[in-house]
N, C-alpha and C positions, 0 to 999 in steps of 0.2 A: 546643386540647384535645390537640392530638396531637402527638407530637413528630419535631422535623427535625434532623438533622446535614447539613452540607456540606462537601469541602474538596478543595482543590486545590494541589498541592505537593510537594516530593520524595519524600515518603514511601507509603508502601504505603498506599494508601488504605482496605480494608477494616477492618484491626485499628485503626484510628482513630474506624472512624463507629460500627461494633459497640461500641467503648468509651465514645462517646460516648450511644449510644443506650441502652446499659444503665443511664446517668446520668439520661435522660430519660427511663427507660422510667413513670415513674409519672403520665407527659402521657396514656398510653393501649398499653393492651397486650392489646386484640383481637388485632390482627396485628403483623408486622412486614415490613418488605423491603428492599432497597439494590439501587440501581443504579451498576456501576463503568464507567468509558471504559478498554475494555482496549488493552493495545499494538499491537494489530492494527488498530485502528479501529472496532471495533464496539461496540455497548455492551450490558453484559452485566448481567442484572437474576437475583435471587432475592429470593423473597416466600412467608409461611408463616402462617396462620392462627396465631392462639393467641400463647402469650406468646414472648418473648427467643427464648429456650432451644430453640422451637422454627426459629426459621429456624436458629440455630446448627448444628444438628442438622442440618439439611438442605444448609448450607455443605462441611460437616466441614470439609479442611483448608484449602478457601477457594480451591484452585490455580486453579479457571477464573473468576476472580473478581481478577486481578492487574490494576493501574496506581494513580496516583496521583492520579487525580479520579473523587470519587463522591460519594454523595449516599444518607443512610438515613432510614428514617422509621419510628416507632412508632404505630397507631391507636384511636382510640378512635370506635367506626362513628355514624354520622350517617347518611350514604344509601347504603343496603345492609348484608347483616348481617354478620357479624365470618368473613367465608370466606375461603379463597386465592383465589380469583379477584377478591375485593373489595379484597384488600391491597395497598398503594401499592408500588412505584411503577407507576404505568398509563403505557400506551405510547399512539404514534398507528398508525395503520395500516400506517407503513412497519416499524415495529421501532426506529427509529433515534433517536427522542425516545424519553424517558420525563419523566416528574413525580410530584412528592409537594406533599401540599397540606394546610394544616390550615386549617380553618374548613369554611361552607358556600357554596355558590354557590347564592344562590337561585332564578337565573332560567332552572337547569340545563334545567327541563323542556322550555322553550323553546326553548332551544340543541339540544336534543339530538334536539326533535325535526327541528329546520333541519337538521342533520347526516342523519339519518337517512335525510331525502328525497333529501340529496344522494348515497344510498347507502352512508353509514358505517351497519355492523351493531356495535352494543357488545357487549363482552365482560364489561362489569361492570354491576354496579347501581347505583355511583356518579357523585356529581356532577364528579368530581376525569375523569374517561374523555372528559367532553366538555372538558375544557380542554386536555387531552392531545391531540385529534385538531386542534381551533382553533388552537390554538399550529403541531401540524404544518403542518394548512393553510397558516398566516401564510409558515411557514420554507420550503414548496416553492413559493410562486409569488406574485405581486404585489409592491407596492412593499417589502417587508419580504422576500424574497425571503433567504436565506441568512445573513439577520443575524438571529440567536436574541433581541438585546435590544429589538429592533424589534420582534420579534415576538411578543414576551412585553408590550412595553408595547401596541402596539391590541391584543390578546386582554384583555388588563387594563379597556381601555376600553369593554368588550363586555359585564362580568361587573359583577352583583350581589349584595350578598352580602359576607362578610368572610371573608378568606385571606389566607395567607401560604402563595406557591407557588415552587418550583423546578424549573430545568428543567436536564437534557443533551441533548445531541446528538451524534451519534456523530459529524458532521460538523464540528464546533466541540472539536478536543481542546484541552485545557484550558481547558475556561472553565465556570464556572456562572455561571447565570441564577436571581434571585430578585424575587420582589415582594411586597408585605406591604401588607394594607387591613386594618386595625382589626385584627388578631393579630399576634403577638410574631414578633422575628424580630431576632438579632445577628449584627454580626459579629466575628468574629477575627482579628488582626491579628499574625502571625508574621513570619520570616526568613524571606523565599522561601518563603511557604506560605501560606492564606486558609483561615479559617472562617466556617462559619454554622450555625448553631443557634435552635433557639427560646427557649435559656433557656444561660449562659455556664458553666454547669455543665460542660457538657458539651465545652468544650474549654480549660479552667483548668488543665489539666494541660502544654498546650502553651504557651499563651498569657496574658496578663491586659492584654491591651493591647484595646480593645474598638471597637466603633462601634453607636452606634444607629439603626436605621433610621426615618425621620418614616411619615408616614400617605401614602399613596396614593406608596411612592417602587419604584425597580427599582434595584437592585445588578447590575454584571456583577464576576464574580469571576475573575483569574487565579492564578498563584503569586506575582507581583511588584506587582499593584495590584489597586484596585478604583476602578468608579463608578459614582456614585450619580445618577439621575434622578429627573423624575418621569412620570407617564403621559405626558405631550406630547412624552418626550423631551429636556426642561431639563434642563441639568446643573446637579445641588445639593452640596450638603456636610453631610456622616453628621457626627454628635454622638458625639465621641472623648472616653472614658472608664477609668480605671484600675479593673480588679476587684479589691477587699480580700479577699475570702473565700478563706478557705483550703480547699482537695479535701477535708483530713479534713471540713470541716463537712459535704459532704453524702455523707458515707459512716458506717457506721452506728455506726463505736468501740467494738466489742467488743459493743453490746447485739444483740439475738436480731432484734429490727424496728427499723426506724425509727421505730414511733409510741414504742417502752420510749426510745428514747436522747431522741427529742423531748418524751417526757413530763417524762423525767431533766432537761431542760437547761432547764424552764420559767423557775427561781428565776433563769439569766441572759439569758434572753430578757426578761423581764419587767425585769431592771435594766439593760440595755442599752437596752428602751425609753423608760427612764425619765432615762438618761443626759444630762447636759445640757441638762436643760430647766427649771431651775430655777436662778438666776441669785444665790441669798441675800435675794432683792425681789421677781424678779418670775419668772410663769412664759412659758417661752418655745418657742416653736412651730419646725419646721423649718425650712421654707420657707414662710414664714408669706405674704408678698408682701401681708397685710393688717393695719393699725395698730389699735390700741386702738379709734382715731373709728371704722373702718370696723368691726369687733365691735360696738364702741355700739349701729349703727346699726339692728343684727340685732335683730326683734321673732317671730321663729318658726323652728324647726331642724326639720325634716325628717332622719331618717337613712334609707338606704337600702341594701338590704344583701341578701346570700342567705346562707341555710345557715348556720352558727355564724355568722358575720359577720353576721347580722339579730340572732341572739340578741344578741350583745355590744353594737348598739343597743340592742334591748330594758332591756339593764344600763344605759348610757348615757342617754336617759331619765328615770330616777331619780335621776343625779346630776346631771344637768346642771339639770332643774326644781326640784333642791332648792338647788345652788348659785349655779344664775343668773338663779332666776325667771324662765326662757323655756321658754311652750309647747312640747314635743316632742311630734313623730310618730315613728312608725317602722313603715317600708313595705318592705314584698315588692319588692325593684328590680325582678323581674317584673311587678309591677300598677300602680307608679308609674305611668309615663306614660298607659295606658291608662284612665286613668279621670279624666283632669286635673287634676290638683292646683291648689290657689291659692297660686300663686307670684308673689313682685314681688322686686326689689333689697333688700326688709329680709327677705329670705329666705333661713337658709344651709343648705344639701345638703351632709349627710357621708356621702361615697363609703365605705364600707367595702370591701372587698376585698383579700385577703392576695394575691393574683398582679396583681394593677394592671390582669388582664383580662379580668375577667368580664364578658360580653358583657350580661346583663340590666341591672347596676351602670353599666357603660358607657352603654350605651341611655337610662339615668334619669339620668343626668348631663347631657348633652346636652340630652335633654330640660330640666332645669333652667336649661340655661344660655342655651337659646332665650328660655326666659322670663325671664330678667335675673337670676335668682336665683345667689346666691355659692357657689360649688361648695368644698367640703375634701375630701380624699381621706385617708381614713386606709390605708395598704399597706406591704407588706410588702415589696415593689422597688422597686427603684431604678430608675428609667428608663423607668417598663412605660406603657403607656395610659394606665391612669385617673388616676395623679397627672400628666401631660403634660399632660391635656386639663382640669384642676382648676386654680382660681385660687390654691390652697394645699395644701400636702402634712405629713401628720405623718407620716413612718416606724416603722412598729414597729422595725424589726433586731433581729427575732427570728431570725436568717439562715435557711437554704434549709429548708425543710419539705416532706420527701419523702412520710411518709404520707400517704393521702390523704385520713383524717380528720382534721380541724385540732384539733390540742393546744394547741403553745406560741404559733401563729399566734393562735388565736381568746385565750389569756389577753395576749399582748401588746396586741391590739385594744380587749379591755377597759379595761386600763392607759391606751393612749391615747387612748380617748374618754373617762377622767377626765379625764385632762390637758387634753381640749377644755374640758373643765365648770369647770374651772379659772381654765383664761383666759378663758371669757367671764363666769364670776365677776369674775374680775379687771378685765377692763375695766368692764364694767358697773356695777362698783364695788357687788355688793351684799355683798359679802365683806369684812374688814379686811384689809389686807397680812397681819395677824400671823396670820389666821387662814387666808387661803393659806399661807402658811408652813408652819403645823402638819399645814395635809391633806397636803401634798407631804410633808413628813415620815414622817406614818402610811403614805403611800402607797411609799413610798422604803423603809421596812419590810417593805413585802410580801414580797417575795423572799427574806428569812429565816425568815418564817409559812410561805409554800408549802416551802422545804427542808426544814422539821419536817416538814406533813404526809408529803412522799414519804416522810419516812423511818420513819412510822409505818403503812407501807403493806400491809405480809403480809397483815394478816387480811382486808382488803379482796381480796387475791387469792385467798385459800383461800375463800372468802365465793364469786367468784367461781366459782369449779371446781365449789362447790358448787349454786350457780343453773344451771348448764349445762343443765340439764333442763326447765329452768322455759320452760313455751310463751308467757309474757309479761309481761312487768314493767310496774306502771304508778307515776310518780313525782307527787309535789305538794308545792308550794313556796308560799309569802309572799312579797309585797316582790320586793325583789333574788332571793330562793330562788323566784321562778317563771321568771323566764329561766333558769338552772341547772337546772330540773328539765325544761324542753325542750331544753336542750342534753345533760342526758344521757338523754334518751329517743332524741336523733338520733343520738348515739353508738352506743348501743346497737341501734340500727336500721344504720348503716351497717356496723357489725363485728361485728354477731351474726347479723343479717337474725331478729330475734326484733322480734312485734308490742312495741312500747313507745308511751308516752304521757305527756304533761308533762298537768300539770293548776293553773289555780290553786285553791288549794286550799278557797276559799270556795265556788271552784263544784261540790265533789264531790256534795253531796246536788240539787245542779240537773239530775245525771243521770247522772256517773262512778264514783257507789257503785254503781250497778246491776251495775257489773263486777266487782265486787268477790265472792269467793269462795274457799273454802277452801282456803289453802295459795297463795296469789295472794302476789309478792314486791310489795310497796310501798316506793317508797325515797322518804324524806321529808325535806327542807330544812328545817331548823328556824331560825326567827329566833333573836335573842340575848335570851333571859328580862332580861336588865339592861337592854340600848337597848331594846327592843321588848316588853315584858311584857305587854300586849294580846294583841300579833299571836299570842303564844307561848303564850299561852294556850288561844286558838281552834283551835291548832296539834295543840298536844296533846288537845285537844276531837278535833278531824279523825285522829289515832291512834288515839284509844278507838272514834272508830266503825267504823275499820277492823277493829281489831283483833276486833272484838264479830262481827265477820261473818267474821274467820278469815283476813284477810290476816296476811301475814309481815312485819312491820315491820322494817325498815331503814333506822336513822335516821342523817343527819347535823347533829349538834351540836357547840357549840362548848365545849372543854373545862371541864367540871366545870360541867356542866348536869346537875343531879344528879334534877332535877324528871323529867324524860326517861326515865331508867333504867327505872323499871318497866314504861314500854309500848314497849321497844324490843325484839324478839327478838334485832339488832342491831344494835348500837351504834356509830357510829366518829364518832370524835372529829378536831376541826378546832379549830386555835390561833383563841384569839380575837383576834378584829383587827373596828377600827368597821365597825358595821351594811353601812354601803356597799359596803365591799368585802370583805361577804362572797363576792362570788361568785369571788375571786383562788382564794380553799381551797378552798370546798367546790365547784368543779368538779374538781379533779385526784380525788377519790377517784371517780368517776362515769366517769373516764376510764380509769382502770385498771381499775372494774370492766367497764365495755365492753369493753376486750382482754382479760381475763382468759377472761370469757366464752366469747369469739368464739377464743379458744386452745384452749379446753379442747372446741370444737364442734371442732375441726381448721381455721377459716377461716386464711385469707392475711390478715392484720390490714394489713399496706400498702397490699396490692391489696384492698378488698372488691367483689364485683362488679357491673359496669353503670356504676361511678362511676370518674371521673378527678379527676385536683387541680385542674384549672381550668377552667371552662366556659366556652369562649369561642366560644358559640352560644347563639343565644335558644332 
């Protein structure tokens, strides 16, 4: 959740980790802090509640803050609340260590209170202040005596819990110390210089030469090498990588946020995920590491997902029971394992997850894989947890996705869980060749559907400006239009902080008309009156009674639905494209009216508050 810079090397250590942190900053920006090993020996730490801008501020021109190994971190609070005294880096007793840490250490209370009797008094309310004093302990006495990688691997062997932790020592110049358990953690790999970070963003501008670090390893980092163990102290070998992505990708190109330019870039997110997986014959997977027999073999899919990434199972679902006549679930990756699901080897688990690290996602994967069951990963990284620990990986490369509402991530994820419904069409053979063909077709279209709509987009934003007032919106959908209408309920709950609510729309008279009241906005998914003339009927049945009671209807239909017009207050129109994938369009208009909104209240549309881009805690 939280973000880390590290490095060591010729260069001026602070105007590197600050630049690299303002890259991370959307991991979490309660606080922020850096610690440097100045030229004197000591090591010299600054820490500032609140966002970036303000440790900057507290820096100004950085003078007592000189050398060329340091260490920054951005938070997002877990144990203790977003204050200067809680902000990483935490020391041990002497002043001489510090650390930054992302994840949780569950067994903290324990530790802290063993510390305590030992007479350590804590300065913070975090769990990250007892690993800080353990670590010291390690470095001033016992067998681990003055060796920081020693002393970081038993501390490691002590802790519960998932981190990725760094250390200095003022004792140890040039060197950092890192360890990573089930959260992110890279390295960089320069001329005479070393990175780490939790995500390669953040030092792409020096380097693209990478390392990934495995599960339970410890890095010691100089300017001229690194090495990697693991907790016992074996020496391993890190998984060396070239990074593609170019700095403009995660910088914002002239739009006002990140979420305007990621909403912009959907139509090549979505064809980039679509890129080469389609053969002329057959459709084809990433890292697929499973054959046609082993898909055969599959008699039930479970998806597992949080937050848009559950929606986009929800969509998934649909197509994959209509394509491959196989039973779908789709679960809350938080409730999965806790209520034990029935799982065997004809079982497949699709991991959803655009960061590869969502700790709940993670958690239910495992869980799956305990039970025999075949794990896919649909993500959005390259190299992160959850596709490592999966028997198969599809990749969106919708590249870096800095807001922390998911736009182009949650429509690439859509995308490639057709493309799941595809191939096990395809194997399972209840499809023709010619008629995969054609859905990969209409689907290889999408990305010119969605560039219409964005560009038929103003009145959705004046629409917005003009709901700004509105104390709650409630949405209902059909079919495919019921995931869409909770995905922009959560939109709008993440970047407006305005009560919203999805609803399917059969259940409205079961108890969500009662909400309904004069001058109430309703935005409604309408099925396609041609494919679906039932649903569309009952649809527009579910507008009249809204409207009869004084809600503000706001519909989304697909162009020249003309049956529509009369009981819409407003209208907005979406290219028609088959049933299925309607939710490709009609979630971008839903997404812009959520930032519009949430612009027009004065929010932070990148940052909304409380929330970070990746939860890599339960």
């Amino acid at each position: 959740m939280c973000g880390i810079v590290g490095y060591v090397g010729g260069r001026a250590a602070l105007p590197l980790i600050m630049g690299g942190l303002a890259r991370l900053e959307y991991r979490g920006y309660d606080s922020a802090g850096v610690a440097i090993q100045s030229p004197g020996g000591e090591l010299v730490t600054a820490k500032k509640a609140g966002v970036l801008d303000n440790l900057r501020t507290a820096i100004g021109d950085g003078a007592d803050l000189a050398g060329s190994t340091g260490m920054g971190h951005t938070r997002w609070a877990t144990h203790g609340g977003p204050t200067d005294r809680n902000a990483h880096p935490h020391a041990d007793g002497s002043g001489r260590l510090a650390v930054i840490h992302n994840g949780i250490i569950e067994n903290f209370a324990a530790l802290r209170t063993e510390l305590e009797s030992a007479g350590v008094e804590p300065v913070s309310d975090t769990d990250t202040e007892v690993v800080a004093h353990l670590l010291g302990a390690a470095f001033a006495a016992g067998p681990t005596a003055g060796d920081l990688t020693a002393s970081m691997q038993a501390v490691c062997r002590r802790l519960h819990g998932t981190f990725t932790l760094v250390a200095l020592h003022a004792d140890r110049p040039g060197e950092i110390v890192a360890a990573r358990r089930s959260s992110p953690l890279v390295l960089g790999v320069g001329d005479g210089e070393m990175f780490l970070a939790s995500d390669v963003s953040a030092f792409l501008e020096y380097t693209r030469d990478a390392v990934e670090l495995g599960q339970d390893q410890v890095v010691t980092l100089t300017a001229d090498s690194y090495l990697v163990t693991d907790f016992l102290g074996n020496p391993l070998q890190g998984k060396h990588f070239h990074v593609d992505w170019e700095i403009a990708e995660a910088e914002r190109g002239g739009y006002p946020t990140f979420m305007d330019k990621e909403i912009a870039e959907q139509p090549e997110a979505l064809a980039n995920t679509l890129r080469g997986h389609f053969d002329g014959r057959h459709i084809l997977l990433d890292e697929q590491r499973m054959s046609d027999d082993d898909l055969r073999t599959i008699d039930k899919v479970f998806v597992v997902a949080c937050g848009s990434a559950y929606h986009s199972g929800l969509v998934a679902k649909y197509a994959i029971e209509h394509w491959a006549r196989l039973p779908v679930e789709v679960e809350l990756a938080s409730e999965f394992r806790y209520r034990d699901p029935i799982l065997d080897r004809a079982t497949l688990v699709v991991a959803v997850s655009q960061s590869g690290e969502t700790m709940d996602t993670l958690e239910a994967l495992r869980h799956a894989r305990r039970q025999k069951a075949t794990v896919l990963a649909v993500c959005n990284t390259n190299g992160a947890q959850i596709p490592r620990e999966s028997d198969a990986v599809l990749y969106t490369h919708a590249g870096p996705e800095i807001g922390v509402a998911s736009t182009k991530a949650f429509l690439a994820q859509v995308a490639a869980n057709y493309l799941l419904g595809l191939a096990l069409a395809q194997a399972r053979g209840t499809k023709y060749p010619s008629e995969i063909a054609a859905d990969f077709d209409q689907l290889a279209q999408i990305p010119d559907a969605v560039r219409a709509t964005l560009a038929g987009m103003d009145p959705v934003r004046r629409l917005g400006q003009d709901l700004a007032t509105a104390p709650a919106v409630l949405f209902l959908g059909r079919h495919v239009g019921y995931p869409v209408a909770l995905e922009g309920a959560l939109k709008l709950k993440e970047l407006a902080y305005m009560h919203a609510e999805g609803f399917a729309a059969g259940e409205l008279k079961h108890g969500p008309i009662a909400l309904v009241e004069d001058g109430l906005p309703m935005v409604i998914v309408m099925p396609s009156a041609k494919s679906h003339p039932m649903l569309h009927r009952k649809m527009l049945s579910n507008i009249r009674e809204v409207q009869s009671r004084g809600a503000r209807t706001i519909v989304i239909a697909e162009e020249g639905d003309d049956t529509v017009a009369p009981f819409a207050d407003t209208l907005i129109d979406v290219p028609i494209v088959p049933p299925l994938l309607q939710p490709l369009v009609a979630t971008v208009p839903l997404q812009i009216l959520a930032a519009e909104i949430a612009r027009a209240r004065g929010y932070d549309i990148d940052k909304p508050r409380n929330l970070a881009k990746s939860v890599t805690v339960e």
